[in-house]
N, C-alpha and C positions, 0 to 999 in steps of 0.2 A: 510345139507347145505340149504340154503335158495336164494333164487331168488328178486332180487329187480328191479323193474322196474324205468327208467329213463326219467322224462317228461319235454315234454316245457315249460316255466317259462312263466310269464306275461310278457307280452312285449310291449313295446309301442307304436310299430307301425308294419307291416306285414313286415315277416322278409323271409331266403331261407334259407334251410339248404346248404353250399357251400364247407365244408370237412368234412370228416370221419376221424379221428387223432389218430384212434388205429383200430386194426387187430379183428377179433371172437379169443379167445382163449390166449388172449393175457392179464396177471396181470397188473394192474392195483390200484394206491390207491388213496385216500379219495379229492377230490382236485383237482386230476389231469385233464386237457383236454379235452374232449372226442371227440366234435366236433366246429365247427365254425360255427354261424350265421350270417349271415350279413344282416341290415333292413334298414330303411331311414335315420338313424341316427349313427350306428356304426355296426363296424365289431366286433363279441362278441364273446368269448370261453367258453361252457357249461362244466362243471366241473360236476366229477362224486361225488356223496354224499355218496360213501362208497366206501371199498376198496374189492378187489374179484378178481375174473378173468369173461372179457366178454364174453358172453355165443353167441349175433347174435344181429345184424343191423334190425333192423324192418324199417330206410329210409335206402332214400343212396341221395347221391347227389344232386342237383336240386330240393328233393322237397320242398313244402312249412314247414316253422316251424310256423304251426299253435300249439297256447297254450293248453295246455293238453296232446298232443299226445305223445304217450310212441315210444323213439327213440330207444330205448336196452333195453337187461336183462342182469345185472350181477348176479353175481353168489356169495352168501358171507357165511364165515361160521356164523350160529347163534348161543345162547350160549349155546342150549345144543345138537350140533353137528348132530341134526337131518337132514336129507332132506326132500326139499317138491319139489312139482311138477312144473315144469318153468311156468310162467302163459302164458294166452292164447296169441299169436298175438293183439298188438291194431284193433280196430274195429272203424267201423266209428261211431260218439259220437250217441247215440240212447240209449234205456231202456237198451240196451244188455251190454253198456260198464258203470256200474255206477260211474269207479273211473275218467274215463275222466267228464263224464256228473256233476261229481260234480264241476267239474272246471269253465263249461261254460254247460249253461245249456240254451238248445233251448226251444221254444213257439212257440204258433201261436197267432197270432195280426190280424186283420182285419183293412183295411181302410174304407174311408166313403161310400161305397157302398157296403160296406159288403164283398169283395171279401178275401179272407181268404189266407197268405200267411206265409211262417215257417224258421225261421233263426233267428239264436246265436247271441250272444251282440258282435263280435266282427265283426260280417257282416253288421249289422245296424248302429256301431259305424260309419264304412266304409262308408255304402251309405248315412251315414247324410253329414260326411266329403266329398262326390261327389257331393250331393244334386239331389239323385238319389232315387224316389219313389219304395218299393219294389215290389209296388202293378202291377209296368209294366215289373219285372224284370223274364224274363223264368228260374226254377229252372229245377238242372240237379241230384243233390244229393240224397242221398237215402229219401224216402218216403217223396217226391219231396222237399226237402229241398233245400233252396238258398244258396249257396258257394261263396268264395269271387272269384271265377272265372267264377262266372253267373255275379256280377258287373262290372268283367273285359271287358267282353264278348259287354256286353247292351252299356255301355261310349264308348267301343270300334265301335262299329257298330251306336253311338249315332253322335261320330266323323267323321266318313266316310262319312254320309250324306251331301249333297251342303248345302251351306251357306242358302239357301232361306229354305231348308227342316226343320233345326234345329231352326232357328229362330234366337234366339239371341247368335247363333255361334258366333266366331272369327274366323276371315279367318288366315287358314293358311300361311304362309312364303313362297313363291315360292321355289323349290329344285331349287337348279343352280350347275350344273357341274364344279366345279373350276377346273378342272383341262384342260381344257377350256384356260386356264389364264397361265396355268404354273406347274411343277410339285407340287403334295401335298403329304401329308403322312395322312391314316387317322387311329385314335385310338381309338378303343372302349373303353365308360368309364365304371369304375367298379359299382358295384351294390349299392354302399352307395353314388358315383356322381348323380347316374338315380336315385335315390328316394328322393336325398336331393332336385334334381332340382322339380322334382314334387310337393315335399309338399313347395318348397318356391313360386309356380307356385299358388299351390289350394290358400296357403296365401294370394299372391299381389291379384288374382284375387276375392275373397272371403271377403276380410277385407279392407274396405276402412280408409285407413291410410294416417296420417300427419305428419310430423317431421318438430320439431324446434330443433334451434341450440342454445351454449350459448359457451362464453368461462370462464373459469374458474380459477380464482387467486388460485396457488398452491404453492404461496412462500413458506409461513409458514410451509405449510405440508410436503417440501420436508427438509428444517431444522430440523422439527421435525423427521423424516425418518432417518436422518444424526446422529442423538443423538441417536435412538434407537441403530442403529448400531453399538454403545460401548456397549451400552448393553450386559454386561459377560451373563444374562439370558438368552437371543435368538441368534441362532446359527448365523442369519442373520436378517437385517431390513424386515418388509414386504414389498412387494410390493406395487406399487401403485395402483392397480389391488385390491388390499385384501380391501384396504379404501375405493375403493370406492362401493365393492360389501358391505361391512360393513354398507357405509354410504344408499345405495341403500334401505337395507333392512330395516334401522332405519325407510327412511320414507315412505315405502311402511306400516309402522304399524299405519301412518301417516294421509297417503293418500289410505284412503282403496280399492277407486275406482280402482286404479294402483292392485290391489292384488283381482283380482276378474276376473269371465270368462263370458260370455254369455252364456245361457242357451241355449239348441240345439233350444226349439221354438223359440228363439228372444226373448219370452215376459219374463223373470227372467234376474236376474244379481246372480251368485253364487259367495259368499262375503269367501275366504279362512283363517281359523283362524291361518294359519300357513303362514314362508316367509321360500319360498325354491326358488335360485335364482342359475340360468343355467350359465355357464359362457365357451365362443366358444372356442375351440380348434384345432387346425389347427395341422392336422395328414396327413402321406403320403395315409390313405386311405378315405381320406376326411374331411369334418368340422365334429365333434361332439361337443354334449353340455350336460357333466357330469354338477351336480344340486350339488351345495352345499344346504345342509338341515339344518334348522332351523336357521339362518342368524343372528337375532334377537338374539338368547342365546348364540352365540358363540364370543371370543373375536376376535379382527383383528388376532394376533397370529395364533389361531386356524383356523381360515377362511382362511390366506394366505400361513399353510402347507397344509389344505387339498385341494386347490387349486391344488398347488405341487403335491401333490401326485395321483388325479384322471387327473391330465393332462398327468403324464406320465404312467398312467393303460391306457388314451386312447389312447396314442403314440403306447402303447405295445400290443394293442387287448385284452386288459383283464380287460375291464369296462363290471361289471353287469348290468344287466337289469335295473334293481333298484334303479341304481346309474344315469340313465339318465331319470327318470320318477319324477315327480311330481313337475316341473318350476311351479312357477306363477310368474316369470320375470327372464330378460334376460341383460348379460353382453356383447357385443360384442367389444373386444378392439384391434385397428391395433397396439398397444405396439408401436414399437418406428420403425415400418416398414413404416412408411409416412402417411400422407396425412391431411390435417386440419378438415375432416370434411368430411362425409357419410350418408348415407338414409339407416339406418338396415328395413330391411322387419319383420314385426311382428310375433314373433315364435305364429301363432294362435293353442289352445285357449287362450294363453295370450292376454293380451291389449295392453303391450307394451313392449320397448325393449330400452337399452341405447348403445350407439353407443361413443364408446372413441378415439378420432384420436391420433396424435404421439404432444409430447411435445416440446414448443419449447420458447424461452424468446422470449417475446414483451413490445415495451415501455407505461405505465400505467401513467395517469395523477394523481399526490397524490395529486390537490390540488396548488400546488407551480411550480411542475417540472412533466416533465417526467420521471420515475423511471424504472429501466429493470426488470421485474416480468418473472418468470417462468406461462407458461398456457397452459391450458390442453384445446382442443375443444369439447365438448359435441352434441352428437346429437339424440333426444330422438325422435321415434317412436310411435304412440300409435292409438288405433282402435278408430275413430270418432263416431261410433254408440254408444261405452261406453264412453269416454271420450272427452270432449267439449277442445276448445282450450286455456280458463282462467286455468281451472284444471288443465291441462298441462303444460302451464305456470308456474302456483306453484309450480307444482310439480318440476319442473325442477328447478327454482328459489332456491327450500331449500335444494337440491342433491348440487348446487353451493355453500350457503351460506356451509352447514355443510363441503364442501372440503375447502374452504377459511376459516372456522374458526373451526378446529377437536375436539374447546371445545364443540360446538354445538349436539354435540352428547349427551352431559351431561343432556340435557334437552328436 
């Protein structure tokens, strides 16, 4: 027999291990379950990479799903029926564990005073995204290594401090006892509400953003929508959802500024030669945002089943890691739930974000008459440090023209 150990994947942002979804001793095949992650972005099911029976739990519940760490050992047969010996317990990442350390592999960096301090790219990723120096942060980890709960710890005691200590604090919101008022009910939110609100918090707070609005002639398109749908080749017309992530990606190949990130020191712009474009999905265990990939080779068709189908893996809790990592832009559309028109918060490290409100006829000037046009409200987001407000304009401007005219894609 042979023993395979089971690790954390890359993930896109700090996640909890929050169930255990099978027993020690209990078979097990290739595929199946194992356990449930939940991070700031989705609730996710680790699937076993082989079939066996489970041999023992190395977490259990609550801890963190930091990547690399070996969660279990199955037990599988290999092909020539041997046994070998179950491997050791995970160990915390150091010389001693080589198969985590290859994953994520620690250093030590020094700041400009030379003080010397020791932590993994995904604790640094972290205090870039806090704006949290390490060089003031107390490590508690083995051979005094920093943990992302030495960051938790420092923000945490950083916040407590009065307004005049911190400096350029924000004062907190007075607590008020509502109940004061009247009866209340109160409900704690789950773990993907408290982390969506956090990173849309670092966002607003972090990225100073602008949005304009535009509305958008969609006669044509939705005629042409109405023809597809005779279409014997497709099972149904695509959405309007599919065109415009379609249209989105064309000029993001366009507009390169729109498909680019800031660099962590401010002084770079990193220019992405690929368009992989995020699109919101509104799940009973909160928003996530599965990434349709490579936008640009795919036709609408294609874009508007795989829509379909990672909307309803995030419905179901069984969106990969991988499948919500790598945006350089963002779809967020109210469909046909209301409103004319919204401020989407910019998914940072992206630039920007397009914001689609609900359709609805208005009367259009041709010229002679007022005419009843079907229109779509657009309302585009984007980071002011990378993007000035004529670029934007543009850019916004040719997302219009190519919905108003879908031959415009041709060229």
């Amino acid at each position: 027999m042979k023993y395979e150990a089971i690790l954390i994947p890359a993930l896109d942002s700090p996640g909890e291990i929050t169930e255990l979804l099978v027993e020690p001793g209990q078979q097990i095949t290739s595929g199946e379950p194992l356990l449930v992650i939940e991070s700031d972005k989705a609730s996710m099911e680790l699937p076993s990479s082989t079939s066996g029976k489970l041999v023992e739990w190395l977490v259990r519940a609550g801890d963190s799903a930091d990547e690399g760490i070996t969660v279990a050992h199955i037990e599988a047969e290999n092909e020539t029926g041997k046994e070998s010996a179950p491997p050791s317990v995970a160990k915390p990442v150091d010389e001693e564990c080589p198969e985590v350390r290859s994953i994520e592999t620690f250093e030590f960096k020094g700041d400009q005073e030379g003080k010397s301090y020791y932590a993994g790219p995904a604790v640094r990723r972290l205090a870039r995204e806090l704006g949290v120096s390490l060089a003031d942060v107390s490590a508690s980890g083995a051979r005094n290594r920093i943990v992302k709960e030495d960051l938790k710890r420092h923000v945490k005691a950083r916040m407590s401090q009065p307004a005049d200590v911190q400096g350029s604090a924000i004062p907190e919101i007075p607590q008020i006892d509502h109940s004061r008022f009247g009866p209340v009910t109160a409900e704690k939110l789950n773990r993907v509400d408290r982390l969506t609100a956090e990173h849309m918090q670092r966002c607003w707070l972090n990225v100073p953003q602008v949005t304009i609005h535009d509305d958008v002639n969609i006669e044509e398109l939705e005629t042409y929508r109405k023809q597809l749908a005779k279409d014997a080749s497709l099972n149904r017309a695509p959405s309007l959802l599919a065109f415009i992530v379609k249209v989105c990606g064309f000029q993001l190949s366009r507009h390169r500024r729109f498909n680019s990130s800031l660099g962590s020191n401010g002084n770079e712009l990193i220019y992405k030669n690929y368009v992989n474009i995020g699109v919101a999905v509104d799940t009973t265990d909160g928003l996530m945002v599965p990434v349709i990939k490579a936008v640009d080779r795919k036709s609408i068709p294609e874009i508007a089943q795989e829509i379909e189908q990672l909307a309803e893996k995030a419905r179901s809790r069984s969106l990969k890691p991988q499948e919500m990592q790598g945006g350089c832009f963002t779809v967020s559309s109210l469909g046909k739930i209301g409103g004319r028109g919204f401020t989407p918060i910019v998914n940072a490290p992206e630039v920007g974000i397009l914001g689609v409100g609900c359709g609805r006829v208005l009367p259009e000037w041709d010229g002679e008459a007022f005419q009843p046009v079907m229109t779509v409200p657009l309302s585009l987001s984007f980071d002011h440090r990378v993007i000035n407000g004529v670029a934007a304009g543009a850019f916004l401007a040719d997302i219009s023209a190519s919905l108003s005219d879908i031959r415009k894609l041709l060229f």
